[in-house]
C-alpha positions in Angstrom: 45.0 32.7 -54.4 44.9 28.9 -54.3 47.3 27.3 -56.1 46.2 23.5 -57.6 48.6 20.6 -58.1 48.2 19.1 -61.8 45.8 15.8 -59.8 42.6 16.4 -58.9 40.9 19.1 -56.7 38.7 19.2 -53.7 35.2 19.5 -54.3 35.1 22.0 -51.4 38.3 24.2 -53.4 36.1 23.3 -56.5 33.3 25.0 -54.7 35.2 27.8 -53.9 36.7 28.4 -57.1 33.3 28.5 -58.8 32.0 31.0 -56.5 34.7 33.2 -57.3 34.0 32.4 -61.3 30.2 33.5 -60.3 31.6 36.8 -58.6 34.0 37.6 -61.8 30.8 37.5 -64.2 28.6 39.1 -61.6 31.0 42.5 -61.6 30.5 42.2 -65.6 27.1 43.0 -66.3 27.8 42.0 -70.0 28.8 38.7 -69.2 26.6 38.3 -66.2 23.5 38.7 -68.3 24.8 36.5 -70.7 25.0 33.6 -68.3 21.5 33.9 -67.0 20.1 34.0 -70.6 21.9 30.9 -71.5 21.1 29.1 -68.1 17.5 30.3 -67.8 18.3 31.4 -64.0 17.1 34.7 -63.0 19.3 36.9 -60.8 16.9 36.3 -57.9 17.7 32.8 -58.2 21.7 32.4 -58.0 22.1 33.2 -54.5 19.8 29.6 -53.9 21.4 27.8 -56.7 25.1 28.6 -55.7 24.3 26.6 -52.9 24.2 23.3 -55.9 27.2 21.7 -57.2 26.0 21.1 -60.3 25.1 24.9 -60.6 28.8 25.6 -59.7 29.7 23.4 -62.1 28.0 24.7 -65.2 29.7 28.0 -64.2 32.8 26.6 -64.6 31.2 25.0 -67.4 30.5 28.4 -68.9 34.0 30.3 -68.1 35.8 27.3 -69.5 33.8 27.2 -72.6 34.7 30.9 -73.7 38.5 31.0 -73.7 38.9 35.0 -73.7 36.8 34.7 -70.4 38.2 31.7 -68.9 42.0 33.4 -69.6 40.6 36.7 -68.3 39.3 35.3 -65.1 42.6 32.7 -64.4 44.9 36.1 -64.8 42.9 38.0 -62.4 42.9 35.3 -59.3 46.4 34.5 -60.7 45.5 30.0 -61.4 46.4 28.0 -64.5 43.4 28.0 -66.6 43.5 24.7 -66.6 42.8 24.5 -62.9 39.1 25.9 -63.8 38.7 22.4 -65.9 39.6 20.3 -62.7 37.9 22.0 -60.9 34.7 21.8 -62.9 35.5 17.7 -62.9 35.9 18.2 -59.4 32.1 19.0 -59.5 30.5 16.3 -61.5 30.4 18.4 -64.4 32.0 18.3 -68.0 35.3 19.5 -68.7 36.8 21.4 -72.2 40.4 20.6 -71.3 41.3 16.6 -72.4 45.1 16.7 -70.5 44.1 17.5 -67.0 46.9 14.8 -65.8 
């Protein structure tokens, strides 16, 4: 799995990150659903909006802002939770983490 240096991150390994995040909820249908009801998106719909940064951004958003799912999906790829927050900065979008330096 990547591994992030405490600076910033890539947009493209921000990308890349969040589509993993996207594929940990998708293989939980509990969480999945949950996501779609908060972001309004239907399931037909995220294949087209994972295209967006800013839709890869608010799932980051999302897996950051829930910290038993943010430090179940860091163990599984094997990342600092942390790196999910510079990532999602990496983005454009907002970040739950205030020491990213």
């Amino acid at each position: 799995m990547p591994t992030f240096k405490r600076s910033a991150i890539s947009a493209e390994a921000a990308e890349t990150l969040a589509i993993q995040a996207l594929a940990f909820l998708a293989g939980e249908p509990e969480h999945l659903g949950r996501f779609l009801a908060i972001t309004g998106i239907g399931p037909e719909g995220i294949r087209s909006a994972a295209r967006e940064p800013q839709f890869l951004a608010g799932v980051l958003e999302y897996i950051t802002g829930d910290e038993p799912l943010l430090v179940a999906f860091a163990t599984q790829i094997g990342i600092d939770p942390a790196d999910l927050a510079r990532a999602c900065a990496a983005l454009g979008g907002r970040t739950n983490d205030r020491d990213l330096h």
